[in-house]
mmCIF file of the N, C-alpha and C atoms, coordinates in Angstrom:
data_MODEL
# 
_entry.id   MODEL 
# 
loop_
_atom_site.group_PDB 
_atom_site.id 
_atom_site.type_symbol 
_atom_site.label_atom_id 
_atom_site.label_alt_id 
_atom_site.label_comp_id 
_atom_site.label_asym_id 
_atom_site.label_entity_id 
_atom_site.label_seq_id 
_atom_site.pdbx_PDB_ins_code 
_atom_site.Cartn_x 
_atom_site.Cartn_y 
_atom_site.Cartn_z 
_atom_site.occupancy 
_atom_site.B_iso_or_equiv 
_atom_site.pdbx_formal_charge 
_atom_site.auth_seq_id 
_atom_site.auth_comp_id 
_atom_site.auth_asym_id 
_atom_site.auth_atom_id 
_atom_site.pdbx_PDB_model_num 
ATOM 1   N N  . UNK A 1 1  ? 35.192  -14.879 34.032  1.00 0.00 ? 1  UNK A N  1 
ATOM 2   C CA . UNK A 1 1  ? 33.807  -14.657 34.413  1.00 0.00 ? 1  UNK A CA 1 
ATOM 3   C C  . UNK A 1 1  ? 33.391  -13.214 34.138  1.00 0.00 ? 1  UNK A C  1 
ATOM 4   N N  . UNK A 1 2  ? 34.488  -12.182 34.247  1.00 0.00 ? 2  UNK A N  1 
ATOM 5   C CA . UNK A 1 2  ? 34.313  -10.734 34.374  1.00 0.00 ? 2  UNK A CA 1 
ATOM 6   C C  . UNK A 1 2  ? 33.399  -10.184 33.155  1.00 0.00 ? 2  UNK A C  1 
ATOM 7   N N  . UNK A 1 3  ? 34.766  -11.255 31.924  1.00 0.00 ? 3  UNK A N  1 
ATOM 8   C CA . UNK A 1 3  ? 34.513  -11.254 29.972  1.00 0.00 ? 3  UNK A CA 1 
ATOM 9   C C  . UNK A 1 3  ? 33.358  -11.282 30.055  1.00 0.00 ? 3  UNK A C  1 
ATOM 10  N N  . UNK A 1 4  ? 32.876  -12.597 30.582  1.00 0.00 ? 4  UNK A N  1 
ATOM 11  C CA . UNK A 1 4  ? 31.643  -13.153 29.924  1.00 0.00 ? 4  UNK A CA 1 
ATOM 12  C C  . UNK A 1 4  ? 30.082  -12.589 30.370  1.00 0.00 ? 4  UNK A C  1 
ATOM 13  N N  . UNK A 1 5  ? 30.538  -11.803 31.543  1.00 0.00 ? 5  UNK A N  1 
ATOM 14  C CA . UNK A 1 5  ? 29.454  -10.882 31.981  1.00 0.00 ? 5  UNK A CA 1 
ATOM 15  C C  . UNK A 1 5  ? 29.430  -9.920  30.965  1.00 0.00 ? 5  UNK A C  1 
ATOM 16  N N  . UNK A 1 6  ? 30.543  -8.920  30.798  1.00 0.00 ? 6  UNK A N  1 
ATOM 17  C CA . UNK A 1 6  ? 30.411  -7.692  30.199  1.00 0.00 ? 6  UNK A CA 1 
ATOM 18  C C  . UNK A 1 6  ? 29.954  -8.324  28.872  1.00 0.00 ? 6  UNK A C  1 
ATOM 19  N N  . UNK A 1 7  ? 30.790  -9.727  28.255  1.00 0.00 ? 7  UNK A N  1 
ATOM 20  C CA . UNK A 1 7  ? 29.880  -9.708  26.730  1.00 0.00 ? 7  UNK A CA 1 
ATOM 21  C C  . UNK A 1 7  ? 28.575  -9.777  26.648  1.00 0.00 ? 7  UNK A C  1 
ATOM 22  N N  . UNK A 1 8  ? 28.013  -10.743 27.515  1.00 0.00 ? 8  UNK A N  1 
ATOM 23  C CA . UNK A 1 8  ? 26.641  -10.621 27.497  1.00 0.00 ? 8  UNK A CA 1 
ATOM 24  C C  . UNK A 1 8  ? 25.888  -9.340  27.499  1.00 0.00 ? 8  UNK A C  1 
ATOM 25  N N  . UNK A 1 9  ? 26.426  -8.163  28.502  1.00 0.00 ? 9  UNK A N  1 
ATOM 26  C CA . UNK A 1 9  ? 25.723  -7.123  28.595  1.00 0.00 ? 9  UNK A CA 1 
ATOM 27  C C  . UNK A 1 9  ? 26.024  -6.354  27.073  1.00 0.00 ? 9  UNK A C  1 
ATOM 28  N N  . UNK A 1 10 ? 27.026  -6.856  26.527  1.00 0.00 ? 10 UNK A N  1 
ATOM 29  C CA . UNK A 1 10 ? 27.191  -5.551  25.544  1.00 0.00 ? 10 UNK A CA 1 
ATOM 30  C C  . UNK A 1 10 ? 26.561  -6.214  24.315  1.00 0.00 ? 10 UNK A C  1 
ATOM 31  N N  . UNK A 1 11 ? 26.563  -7.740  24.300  1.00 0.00 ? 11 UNK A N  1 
ATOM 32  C CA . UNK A 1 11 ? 25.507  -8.235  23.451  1.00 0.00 ? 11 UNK A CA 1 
ATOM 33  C C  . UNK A 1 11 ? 23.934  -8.364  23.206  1.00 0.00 ? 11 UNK A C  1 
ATOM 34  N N  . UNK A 1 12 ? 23.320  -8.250  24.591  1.00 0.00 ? 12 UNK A N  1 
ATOM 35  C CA . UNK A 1 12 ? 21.978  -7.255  25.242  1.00 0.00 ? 12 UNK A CA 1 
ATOM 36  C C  . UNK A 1 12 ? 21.948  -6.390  24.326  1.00 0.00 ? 12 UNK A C  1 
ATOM 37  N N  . UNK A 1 13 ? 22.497  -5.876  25.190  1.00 0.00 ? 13 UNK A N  1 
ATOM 38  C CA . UNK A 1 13 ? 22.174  -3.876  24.333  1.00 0.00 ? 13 UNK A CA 1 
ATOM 39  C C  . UNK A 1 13 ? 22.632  -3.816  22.811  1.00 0.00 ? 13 UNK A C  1 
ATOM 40  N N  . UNK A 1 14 ? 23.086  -4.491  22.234  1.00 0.00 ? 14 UNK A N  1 
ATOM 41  C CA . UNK A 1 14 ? 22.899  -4.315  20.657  1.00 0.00 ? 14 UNK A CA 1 
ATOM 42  C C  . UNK A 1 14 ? 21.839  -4.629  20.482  1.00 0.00 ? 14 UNK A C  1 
ATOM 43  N N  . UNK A 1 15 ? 21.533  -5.856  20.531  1.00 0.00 ? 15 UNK A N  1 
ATOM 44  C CA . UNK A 1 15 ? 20.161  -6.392  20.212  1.00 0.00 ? 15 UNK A CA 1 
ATOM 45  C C  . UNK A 1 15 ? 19.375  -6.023  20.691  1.00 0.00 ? 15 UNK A C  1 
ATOM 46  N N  . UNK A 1 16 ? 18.965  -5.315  21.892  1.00 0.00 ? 16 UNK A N  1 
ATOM 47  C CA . UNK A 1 16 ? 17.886  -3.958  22.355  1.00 0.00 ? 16 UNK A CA 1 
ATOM 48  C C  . UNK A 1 16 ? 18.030  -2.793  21.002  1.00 0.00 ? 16 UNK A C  1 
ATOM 49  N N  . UNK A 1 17 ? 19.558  -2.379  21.033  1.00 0.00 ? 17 UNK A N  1 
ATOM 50  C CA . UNK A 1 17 ? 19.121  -1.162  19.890  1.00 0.00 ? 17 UNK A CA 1 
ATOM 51  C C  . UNK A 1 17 ? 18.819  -1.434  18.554  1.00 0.00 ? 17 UNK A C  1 
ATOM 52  N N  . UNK A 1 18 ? 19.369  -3.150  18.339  1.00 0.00 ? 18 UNK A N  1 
ATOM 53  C CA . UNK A 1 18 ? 19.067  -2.889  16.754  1.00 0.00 ? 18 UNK A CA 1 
ATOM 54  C C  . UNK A 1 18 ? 17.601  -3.199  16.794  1.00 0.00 ? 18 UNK A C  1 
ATOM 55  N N  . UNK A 1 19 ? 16.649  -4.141  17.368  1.00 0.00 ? 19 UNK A N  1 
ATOM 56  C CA . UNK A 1 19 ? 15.058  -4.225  17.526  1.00 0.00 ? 19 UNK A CA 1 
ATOM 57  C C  . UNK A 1 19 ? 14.625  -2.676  17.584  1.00 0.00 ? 19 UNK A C  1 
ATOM 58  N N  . UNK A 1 20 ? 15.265  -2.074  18.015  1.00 0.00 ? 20 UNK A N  1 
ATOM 59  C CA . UNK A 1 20 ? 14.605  -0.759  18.378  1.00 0.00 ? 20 UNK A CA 1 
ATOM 60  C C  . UNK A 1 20 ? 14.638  0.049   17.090  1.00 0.00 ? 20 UNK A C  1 
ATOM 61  N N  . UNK A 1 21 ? 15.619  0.099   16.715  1.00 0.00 ? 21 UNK A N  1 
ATOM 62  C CA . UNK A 1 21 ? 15.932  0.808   15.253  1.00 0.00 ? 21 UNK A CA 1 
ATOM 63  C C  . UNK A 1 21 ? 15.416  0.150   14.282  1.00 0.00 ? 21 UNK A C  1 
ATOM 64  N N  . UNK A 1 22 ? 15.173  -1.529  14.300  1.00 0.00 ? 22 UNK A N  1 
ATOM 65  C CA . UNK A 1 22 ? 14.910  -1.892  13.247  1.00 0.00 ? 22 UNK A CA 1 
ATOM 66  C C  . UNK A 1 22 ? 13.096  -1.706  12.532  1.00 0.00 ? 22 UNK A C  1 
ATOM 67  N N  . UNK A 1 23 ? 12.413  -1.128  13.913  1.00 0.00 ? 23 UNK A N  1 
ATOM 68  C CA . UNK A 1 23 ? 11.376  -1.072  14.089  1.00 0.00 ? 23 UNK A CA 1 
ATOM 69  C C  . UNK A 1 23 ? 10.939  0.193   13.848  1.00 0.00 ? 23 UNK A C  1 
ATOM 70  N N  . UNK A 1 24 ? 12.254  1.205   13.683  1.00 0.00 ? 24 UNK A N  1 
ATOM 71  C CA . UNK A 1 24 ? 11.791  2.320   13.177  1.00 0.00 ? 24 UNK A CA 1 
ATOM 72  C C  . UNK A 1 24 ? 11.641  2.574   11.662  1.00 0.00 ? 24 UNK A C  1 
ATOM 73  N N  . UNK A 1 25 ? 12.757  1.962   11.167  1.00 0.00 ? 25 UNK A N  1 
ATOM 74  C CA . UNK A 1 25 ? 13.123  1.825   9.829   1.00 0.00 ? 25 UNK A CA 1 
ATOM 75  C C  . UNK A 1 25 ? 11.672  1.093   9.605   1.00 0.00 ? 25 UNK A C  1 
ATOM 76  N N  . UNK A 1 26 ? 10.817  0.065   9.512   1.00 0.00 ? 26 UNK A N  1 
ATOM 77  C CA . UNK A 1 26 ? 9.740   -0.628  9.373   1.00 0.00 ? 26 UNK A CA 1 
ATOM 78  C C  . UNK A 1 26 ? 8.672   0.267   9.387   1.00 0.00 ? 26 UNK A C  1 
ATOM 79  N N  . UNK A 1 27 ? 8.196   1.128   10.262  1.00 0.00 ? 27 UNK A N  1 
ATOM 80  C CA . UNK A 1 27 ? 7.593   2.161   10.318  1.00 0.00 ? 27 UNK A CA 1 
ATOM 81  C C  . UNK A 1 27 ? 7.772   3.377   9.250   1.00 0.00 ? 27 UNK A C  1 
ATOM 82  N N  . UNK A 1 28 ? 9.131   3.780   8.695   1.00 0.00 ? 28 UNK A N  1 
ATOM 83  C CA . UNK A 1 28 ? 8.836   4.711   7.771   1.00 0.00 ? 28 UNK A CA 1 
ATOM 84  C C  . UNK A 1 28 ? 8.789   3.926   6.543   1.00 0.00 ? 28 UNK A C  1 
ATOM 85  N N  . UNK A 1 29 ? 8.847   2.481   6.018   1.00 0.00 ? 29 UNK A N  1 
ATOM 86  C CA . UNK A 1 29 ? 8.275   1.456   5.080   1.00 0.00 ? 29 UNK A CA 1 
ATOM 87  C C  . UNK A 1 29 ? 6.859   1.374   4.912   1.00 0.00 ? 29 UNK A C  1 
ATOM 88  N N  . UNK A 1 30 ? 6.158   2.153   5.700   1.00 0.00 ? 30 UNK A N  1 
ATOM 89  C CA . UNK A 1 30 ? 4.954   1.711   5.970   1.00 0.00 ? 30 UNK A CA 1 
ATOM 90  C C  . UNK A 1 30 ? 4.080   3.429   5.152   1.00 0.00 ? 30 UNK A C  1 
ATOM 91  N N  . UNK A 1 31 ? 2.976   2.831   3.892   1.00 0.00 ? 31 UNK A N  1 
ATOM 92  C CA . UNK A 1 31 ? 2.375   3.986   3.205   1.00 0.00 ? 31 UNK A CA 1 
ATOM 93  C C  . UNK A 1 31 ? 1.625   5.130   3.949   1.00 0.00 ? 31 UNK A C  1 
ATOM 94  N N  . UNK A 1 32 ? 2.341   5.935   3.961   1.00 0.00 ? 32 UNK A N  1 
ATOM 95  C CA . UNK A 1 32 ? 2.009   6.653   4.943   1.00 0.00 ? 32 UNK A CA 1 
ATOM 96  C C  . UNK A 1 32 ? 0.650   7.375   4.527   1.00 0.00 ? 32 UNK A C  1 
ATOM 97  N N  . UNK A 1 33 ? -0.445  8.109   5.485   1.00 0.00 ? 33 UNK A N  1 
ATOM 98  C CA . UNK A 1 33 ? -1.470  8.295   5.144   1.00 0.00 ? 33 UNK A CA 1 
ATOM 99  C C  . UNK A 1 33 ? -1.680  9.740   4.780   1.00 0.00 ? 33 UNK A C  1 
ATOM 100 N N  . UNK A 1 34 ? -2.084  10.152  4.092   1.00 0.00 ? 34 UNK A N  1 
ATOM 101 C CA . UNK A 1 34 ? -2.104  11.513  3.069   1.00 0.00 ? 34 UNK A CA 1 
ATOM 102 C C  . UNK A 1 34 ? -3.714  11.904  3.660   1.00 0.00 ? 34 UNK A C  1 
ATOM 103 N N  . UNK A 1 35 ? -3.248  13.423  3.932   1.00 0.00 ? 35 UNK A N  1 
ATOM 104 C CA . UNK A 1 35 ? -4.948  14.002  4.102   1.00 0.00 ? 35 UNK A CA 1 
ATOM 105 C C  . UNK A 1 35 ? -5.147  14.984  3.043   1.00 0.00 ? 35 UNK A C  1 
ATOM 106 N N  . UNK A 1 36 ? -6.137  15.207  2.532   1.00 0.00 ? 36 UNK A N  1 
ATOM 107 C CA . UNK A 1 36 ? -5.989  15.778  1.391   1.00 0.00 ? 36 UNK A CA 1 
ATOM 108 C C  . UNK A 1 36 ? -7.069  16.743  1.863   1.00 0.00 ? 36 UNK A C  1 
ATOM 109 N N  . UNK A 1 37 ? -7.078  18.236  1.279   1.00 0.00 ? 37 UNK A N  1 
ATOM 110 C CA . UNK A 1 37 ? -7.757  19.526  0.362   1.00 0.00 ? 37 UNK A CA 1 
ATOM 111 C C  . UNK A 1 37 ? -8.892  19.469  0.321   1.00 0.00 ? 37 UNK A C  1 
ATOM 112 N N  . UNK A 1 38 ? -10.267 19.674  -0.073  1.00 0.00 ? 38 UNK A N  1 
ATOM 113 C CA . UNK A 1 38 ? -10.828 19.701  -0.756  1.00 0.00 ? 38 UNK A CA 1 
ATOM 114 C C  . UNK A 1 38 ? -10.895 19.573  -2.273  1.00 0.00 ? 38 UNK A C  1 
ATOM 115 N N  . UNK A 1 39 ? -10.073 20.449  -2.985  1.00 0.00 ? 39 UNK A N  1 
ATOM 116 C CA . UNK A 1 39 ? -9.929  20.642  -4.136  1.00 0.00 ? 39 UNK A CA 1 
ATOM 117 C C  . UNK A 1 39 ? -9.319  19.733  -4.706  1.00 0.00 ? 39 UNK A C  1 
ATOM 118 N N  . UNK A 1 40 ? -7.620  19.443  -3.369  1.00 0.00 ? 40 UNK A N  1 
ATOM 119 C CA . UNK A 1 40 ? -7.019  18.709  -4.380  1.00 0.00 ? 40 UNK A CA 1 
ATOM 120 C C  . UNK A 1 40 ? -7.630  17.214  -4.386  1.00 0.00 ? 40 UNK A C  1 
ATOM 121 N N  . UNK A 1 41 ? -8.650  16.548  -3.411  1.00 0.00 ? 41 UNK A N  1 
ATOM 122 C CA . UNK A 1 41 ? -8.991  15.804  -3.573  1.00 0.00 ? 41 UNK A CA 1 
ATOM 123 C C  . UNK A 1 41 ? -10.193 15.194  -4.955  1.00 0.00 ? 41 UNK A C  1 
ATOM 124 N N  . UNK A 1 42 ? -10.941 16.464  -4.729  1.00 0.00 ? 42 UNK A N  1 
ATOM 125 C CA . UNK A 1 42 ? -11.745 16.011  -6.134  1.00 0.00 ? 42 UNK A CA 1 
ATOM 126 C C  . UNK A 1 42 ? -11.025 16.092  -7.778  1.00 0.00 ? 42 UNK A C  1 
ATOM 127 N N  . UNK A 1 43 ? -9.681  16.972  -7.637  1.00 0.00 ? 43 UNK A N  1 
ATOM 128 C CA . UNK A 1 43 ? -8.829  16.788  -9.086  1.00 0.00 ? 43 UNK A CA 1 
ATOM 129 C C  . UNK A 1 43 ? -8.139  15.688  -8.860  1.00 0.00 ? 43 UNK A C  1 
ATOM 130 N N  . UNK A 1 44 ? -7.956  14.907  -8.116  1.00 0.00 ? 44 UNK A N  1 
ATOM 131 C CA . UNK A 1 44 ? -7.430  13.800  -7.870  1.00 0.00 ? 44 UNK A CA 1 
ATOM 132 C C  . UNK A 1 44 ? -7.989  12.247  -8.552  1.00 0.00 ? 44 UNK A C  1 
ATOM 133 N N  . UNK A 1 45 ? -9.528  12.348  -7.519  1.00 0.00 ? 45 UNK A N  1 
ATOM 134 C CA . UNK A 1 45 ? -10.033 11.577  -7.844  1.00 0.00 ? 45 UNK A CA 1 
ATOM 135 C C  . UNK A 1 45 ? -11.678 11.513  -8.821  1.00 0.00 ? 45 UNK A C  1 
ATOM 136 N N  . UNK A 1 46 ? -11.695 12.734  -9.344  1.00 0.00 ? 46 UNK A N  1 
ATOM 137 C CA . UNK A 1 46 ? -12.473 13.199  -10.088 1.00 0.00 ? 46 UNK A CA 1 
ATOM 138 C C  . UNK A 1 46 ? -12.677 12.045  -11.158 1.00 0.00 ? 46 UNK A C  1 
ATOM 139 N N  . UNK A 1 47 ? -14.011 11.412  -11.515 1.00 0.00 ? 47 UNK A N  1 
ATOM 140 C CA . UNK A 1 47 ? -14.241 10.824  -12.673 1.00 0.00 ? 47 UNK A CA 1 
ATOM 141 C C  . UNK A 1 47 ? -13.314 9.325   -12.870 1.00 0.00 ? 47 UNK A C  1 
ATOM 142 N N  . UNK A 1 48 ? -12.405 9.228   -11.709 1.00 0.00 ? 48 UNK A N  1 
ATOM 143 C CA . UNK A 1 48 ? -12.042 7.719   -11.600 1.00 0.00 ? 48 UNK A CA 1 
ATOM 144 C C  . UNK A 1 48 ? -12.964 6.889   -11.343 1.00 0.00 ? 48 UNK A C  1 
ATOM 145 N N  . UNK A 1 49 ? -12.412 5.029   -11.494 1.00 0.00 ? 49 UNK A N  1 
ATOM 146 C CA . UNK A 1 49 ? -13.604 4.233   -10.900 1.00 0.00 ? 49 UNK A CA 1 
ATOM 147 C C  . UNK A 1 49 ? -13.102 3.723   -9.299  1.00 0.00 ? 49 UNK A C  1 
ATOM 148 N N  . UNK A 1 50 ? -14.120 2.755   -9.132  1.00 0.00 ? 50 UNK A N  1 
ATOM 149 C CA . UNK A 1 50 ? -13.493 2.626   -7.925  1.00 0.00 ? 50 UNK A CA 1 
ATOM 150 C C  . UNK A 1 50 ? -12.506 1.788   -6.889  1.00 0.00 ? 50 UNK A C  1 
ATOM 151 N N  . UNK A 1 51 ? -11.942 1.281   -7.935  1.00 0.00 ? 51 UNK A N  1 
ATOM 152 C CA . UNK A 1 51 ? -10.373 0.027   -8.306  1.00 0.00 ? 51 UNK A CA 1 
ATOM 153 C C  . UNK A 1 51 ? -9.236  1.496   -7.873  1.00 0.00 ? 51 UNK A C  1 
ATOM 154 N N  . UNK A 1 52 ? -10.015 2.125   -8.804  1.00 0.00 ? 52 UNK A N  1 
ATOM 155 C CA . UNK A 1 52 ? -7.985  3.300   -8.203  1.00 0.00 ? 52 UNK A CA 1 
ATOM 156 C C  . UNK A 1 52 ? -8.355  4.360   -6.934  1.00 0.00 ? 52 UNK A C  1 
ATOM 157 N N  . UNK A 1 53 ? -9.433  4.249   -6.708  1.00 0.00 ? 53 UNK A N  1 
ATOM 158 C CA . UNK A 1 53 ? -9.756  5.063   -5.490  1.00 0.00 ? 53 UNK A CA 1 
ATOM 159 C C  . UNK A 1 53 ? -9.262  3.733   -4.276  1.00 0.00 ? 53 UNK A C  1 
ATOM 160 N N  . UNK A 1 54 ? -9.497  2.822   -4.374  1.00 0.00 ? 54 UNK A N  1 
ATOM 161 C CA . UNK A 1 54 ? -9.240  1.790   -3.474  1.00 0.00 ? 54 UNK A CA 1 
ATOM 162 C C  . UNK A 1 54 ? -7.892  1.600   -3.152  1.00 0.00 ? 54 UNK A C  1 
ATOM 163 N N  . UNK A 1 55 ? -6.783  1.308   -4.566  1.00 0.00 ? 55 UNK A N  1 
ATOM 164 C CA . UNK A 1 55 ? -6.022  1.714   -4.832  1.00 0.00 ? 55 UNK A CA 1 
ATOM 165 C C  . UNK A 1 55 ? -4.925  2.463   -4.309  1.00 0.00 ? 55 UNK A C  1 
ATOM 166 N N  . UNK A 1 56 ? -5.284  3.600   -4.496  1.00 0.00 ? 56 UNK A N  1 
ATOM 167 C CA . UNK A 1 56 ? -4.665  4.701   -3.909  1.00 0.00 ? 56 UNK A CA 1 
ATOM 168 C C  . UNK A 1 56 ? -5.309  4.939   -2.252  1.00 0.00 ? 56 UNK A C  1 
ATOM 169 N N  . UNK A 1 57 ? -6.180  4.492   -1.877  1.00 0.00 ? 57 UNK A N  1 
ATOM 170 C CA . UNK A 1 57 ? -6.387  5.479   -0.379  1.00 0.00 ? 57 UNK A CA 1 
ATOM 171 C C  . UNK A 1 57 ? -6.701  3.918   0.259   1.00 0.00 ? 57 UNK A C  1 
ATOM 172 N N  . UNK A 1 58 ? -6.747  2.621   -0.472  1.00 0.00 ? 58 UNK A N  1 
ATOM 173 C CA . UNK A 1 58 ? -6.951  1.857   0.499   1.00 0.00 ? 58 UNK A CA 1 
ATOM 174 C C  . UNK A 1 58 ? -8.119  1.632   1.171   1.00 0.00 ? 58 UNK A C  1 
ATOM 175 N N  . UNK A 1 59 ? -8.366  0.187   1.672   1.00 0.00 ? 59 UNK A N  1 
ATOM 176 C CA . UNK A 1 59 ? -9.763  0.105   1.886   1.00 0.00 ? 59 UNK A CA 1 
ATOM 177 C C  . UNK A 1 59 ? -10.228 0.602   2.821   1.00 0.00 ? 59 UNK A C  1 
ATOM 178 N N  . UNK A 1 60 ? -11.748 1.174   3.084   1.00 0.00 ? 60 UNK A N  1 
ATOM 179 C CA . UNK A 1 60 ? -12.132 2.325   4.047   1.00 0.00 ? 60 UNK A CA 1 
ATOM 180 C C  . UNK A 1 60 ? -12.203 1.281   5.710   1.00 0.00 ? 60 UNK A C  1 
ATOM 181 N N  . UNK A 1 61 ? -11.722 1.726   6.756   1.00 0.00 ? 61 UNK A N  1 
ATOM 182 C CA . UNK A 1 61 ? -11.897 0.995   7.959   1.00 0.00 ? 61 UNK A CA 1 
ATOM 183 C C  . UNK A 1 61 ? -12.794 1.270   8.269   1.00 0.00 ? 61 UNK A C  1 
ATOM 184 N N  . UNK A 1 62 ? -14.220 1.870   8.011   1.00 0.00 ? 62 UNK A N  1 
ATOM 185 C CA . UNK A 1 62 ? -15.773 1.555   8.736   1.00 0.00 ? 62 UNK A CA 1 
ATOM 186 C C  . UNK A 1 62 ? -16.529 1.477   7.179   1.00 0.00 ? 62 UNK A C  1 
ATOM 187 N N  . UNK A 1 63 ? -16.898 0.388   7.438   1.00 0.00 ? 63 UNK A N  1 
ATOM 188 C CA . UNK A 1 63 ? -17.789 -0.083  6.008   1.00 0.00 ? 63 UNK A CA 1 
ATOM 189 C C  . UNK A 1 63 ? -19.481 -0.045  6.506   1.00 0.00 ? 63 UNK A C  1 
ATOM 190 N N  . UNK A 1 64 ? -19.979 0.571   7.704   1.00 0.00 ? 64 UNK A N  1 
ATOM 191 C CA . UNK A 1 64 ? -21.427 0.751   7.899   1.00 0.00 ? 64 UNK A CA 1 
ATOM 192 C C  . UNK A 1 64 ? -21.984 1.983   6.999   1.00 0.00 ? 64 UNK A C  1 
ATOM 193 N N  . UNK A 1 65 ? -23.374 0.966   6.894   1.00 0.00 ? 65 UNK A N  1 
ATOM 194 C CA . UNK A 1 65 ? -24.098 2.260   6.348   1.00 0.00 ? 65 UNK A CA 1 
ATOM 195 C C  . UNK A 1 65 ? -25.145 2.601   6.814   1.00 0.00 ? 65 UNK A C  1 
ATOM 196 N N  . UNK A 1 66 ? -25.862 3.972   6.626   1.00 0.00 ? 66 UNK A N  1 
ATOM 197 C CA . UNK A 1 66 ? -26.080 4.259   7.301   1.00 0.00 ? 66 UNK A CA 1 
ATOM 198 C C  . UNK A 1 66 ? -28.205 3.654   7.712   1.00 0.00 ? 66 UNK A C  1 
ATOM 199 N N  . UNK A 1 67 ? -28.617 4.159   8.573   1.00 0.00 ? 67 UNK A N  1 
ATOM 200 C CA . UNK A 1 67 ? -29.743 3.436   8.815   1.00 0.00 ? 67 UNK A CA 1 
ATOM 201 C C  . UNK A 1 67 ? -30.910 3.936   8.760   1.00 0.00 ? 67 UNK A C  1 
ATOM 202 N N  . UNK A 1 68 ? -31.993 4.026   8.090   1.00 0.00 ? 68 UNK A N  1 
ATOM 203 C CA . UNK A 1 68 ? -33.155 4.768   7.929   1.00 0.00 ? 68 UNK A CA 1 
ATOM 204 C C  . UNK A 1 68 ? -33.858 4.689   9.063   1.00 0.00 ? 68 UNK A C  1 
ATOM 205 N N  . UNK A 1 69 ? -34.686 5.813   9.883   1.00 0.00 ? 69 UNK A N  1 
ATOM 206 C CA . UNK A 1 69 ? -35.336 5.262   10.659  1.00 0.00 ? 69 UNK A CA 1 
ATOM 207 C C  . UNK A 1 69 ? -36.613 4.950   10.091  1.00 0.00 ? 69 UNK A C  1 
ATOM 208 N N  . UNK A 1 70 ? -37.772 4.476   11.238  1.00 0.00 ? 70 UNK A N  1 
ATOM 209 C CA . UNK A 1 70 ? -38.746 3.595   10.992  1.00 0.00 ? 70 UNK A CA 1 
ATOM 210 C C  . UNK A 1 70 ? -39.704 4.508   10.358  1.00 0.00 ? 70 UNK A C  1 
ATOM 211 N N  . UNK A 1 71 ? -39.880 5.849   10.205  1.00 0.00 ? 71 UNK A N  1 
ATOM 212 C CA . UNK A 1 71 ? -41.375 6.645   10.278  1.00 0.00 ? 71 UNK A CA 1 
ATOM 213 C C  . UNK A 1 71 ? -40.691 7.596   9.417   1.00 0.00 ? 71 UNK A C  1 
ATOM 214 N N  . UNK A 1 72 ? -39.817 7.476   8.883   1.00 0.00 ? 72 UNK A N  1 
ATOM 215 C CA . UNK A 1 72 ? -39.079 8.911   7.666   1.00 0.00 ? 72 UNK A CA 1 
ATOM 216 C C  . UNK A 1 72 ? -39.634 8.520   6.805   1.00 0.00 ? 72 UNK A C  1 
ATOM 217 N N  . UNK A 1 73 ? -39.882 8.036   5.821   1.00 0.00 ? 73 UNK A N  1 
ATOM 218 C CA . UNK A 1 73 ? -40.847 7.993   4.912   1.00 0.00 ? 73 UNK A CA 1 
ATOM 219 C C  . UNK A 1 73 ? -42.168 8.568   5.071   1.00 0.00 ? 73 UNK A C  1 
ATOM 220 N N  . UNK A 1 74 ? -42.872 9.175   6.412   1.00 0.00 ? 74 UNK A N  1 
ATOM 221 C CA . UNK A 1 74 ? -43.992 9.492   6.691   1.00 0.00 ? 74 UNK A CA 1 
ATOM 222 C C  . UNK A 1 74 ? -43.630 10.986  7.073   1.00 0.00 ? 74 UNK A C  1 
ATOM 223 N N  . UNK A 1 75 ? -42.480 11.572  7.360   1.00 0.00 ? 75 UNK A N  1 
ATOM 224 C CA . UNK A 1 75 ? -41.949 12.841  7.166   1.00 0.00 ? 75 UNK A CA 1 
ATOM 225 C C  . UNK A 1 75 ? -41.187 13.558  6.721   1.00 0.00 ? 75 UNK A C  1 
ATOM 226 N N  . UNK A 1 76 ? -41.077 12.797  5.558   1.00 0.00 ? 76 UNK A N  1 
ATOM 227 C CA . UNK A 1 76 ? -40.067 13.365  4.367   1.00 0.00 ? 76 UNK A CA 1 
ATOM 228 C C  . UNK A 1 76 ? -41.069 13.910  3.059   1.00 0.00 ? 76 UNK A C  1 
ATOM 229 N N  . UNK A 1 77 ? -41.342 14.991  3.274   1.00 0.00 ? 77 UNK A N  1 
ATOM 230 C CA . UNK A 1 77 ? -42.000 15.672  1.775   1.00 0.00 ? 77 UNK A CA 1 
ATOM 231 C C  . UNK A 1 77 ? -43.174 16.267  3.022   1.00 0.00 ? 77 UNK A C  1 
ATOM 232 N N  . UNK A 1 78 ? -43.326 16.320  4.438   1.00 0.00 ? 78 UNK A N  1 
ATOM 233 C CA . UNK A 1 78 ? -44.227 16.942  4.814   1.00 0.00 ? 78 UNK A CA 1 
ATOM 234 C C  . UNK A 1 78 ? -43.435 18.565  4.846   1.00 0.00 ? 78 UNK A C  1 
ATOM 235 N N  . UNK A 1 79 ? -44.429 19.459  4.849   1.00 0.00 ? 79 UNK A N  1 
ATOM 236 C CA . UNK A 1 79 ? -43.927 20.566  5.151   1.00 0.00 ? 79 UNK A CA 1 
ATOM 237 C C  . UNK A 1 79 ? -44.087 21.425  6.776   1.00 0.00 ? 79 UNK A C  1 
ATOM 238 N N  . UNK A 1 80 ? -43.196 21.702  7.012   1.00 0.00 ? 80 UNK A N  1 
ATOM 239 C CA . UNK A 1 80 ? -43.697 22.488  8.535   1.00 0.00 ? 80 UNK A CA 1 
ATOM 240 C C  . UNK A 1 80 ? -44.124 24.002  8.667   1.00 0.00 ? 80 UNK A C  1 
ATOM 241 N N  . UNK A 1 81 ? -43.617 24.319  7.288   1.00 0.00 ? 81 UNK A N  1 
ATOM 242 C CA . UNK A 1 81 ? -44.194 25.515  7.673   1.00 0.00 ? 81 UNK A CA 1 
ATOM 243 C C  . UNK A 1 81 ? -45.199 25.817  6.965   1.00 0.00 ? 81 UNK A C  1 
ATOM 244 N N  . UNK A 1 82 ? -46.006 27.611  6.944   1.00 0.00 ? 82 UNK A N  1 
ATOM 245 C CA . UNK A 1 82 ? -47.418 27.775  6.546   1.00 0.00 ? 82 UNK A CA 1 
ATOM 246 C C  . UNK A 1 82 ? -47.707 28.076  5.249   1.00 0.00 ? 82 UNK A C  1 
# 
């Protein structure tokens, strides 16, 4: 009975550490995300289309755009000052 306790426990805890490890290893599999420069970003992607920008950086996670308001057209080209 003593065996079959301790195997269980020592068969537990492998399988706790290898899930644990195996989940790390999975994580550095994973493309990691690059922040880029200014500079080096536009020699990068300078004059590409937009298949290798996608490509390479992957599709953008907020796809809104943005929203005109209702009366900008009625104050865009006014001037404020004299």
């Amino acid at each position: 009975m003593k065996n079959t306790k301790t195997f269980l426990t020592l068969a537990m805890t492998s399988l706790i550490i290898g899930i644990f490890f195996s989940n790390v290893s999975f994580a550095e599999n994973t493309k990691p995300n690059n922040t880029y420069q200014e500079m080096e970003f536009i020699q990068t992607f300078k004059g590409k289309n937009k298949a290798f920008v996608l490509q390479t950086l992957g599709q953008p996670t907020k796809k809104s755009k943005p929203v005109k308001p209702s009366n900008a057209d009625s104050i865009v080209g006014q001037s404020n000052g004299p």
